[in-house]
C-alpha positions in Angstrom: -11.4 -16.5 -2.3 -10.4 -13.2 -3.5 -12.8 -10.2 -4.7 -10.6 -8.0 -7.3 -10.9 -3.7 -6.8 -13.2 -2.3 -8.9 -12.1 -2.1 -12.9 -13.5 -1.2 -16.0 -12.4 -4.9 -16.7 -14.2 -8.4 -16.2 -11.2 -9.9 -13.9 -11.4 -13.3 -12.4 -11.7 -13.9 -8.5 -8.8 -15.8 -7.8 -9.3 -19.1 -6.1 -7.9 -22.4 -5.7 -9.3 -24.2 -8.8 -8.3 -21.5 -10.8 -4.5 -20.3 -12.4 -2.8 -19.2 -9.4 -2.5 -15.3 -9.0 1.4 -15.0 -9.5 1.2 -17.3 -12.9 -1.6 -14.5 -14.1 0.5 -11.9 -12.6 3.6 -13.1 -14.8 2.1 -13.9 -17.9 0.0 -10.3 -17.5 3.6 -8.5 -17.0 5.3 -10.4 -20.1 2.2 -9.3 -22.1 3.0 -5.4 -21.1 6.3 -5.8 -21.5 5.6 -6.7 -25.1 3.3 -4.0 -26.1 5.3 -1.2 -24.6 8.1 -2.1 -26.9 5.5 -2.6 -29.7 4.0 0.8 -28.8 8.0 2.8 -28.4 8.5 1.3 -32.4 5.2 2.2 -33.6 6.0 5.9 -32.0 9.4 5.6 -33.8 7.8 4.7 -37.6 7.7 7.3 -40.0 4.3 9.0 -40.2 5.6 12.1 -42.4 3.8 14.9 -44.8 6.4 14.3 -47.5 5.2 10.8 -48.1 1.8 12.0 -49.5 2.4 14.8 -51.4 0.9 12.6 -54.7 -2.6 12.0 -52.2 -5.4 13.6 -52.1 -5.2 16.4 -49.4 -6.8 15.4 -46.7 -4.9 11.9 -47.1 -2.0 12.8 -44.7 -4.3 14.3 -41.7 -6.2 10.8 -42.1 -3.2 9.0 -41.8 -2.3 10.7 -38.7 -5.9 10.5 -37.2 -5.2 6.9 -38.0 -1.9 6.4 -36.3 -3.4 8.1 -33.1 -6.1 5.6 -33.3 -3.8 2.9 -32.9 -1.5 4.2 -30.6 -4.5 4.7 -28.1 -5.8 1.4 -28.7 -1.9 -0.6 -27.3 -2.4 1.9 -24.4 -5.7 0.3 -24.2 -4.1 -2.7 -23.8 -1.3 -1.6 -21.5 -4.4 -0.4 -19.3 -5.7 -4.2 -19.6 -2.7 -6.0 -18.7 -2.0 -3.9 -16.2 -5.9 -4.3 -14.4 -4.9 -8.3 -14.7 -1.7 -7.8 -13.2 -2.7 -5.6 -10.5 -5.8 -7.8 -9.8 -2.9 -10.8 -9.3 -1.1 -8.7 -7.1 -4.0 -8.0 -4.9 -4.9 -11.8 -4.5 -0.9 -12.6 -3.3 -1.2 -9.9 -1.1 -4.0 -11.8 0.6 
């Protein structure tokens, strides 16, 4: 049975009974794959002063606050996916 590196993350041991390492490491790597694209057209989306010059003032700097709230939270996940994926790794390389 394989013990995963330490993580910040609960990640499974890998063992026989369980999904086999390179089916986690796949589905984990897809799951990146999809975020980072989610995350480069989030980036891309207009976040811009002009739309709220009708607001209130502080509107448009609580908008932004907002945006690089959510940004952090898919690099969250890209940190996630990437402890499952590495943990899968590790357990192949056994």
């Amino acid at each position: 049975m394989y013990t995963p590196t330490k993580s910040p993350f609960t990640l499974p041991k890998i063992n026989l009974n369980g999904t086999d390492a390179q089916s986690l490491f796949d589905e984990y790597m897809d799951a990146q794959d999809a975020i980072r694209k989610a995350l480069h057209i989030l980036q891309k989306c207009t976040c811009h002063g002009r739309d709220f010059q009708c607001n209130p003032v502080d509107d448009y700097n609580q908008a932004l606050f907002e945006r690089a709230e959510i940004l952090a939270k898919l690099d969250d996940c890209l940190d996630y996916c990437l402890a499952w994926a590495d943990n899968a790794n590790e357990a192949m390389e056994q």
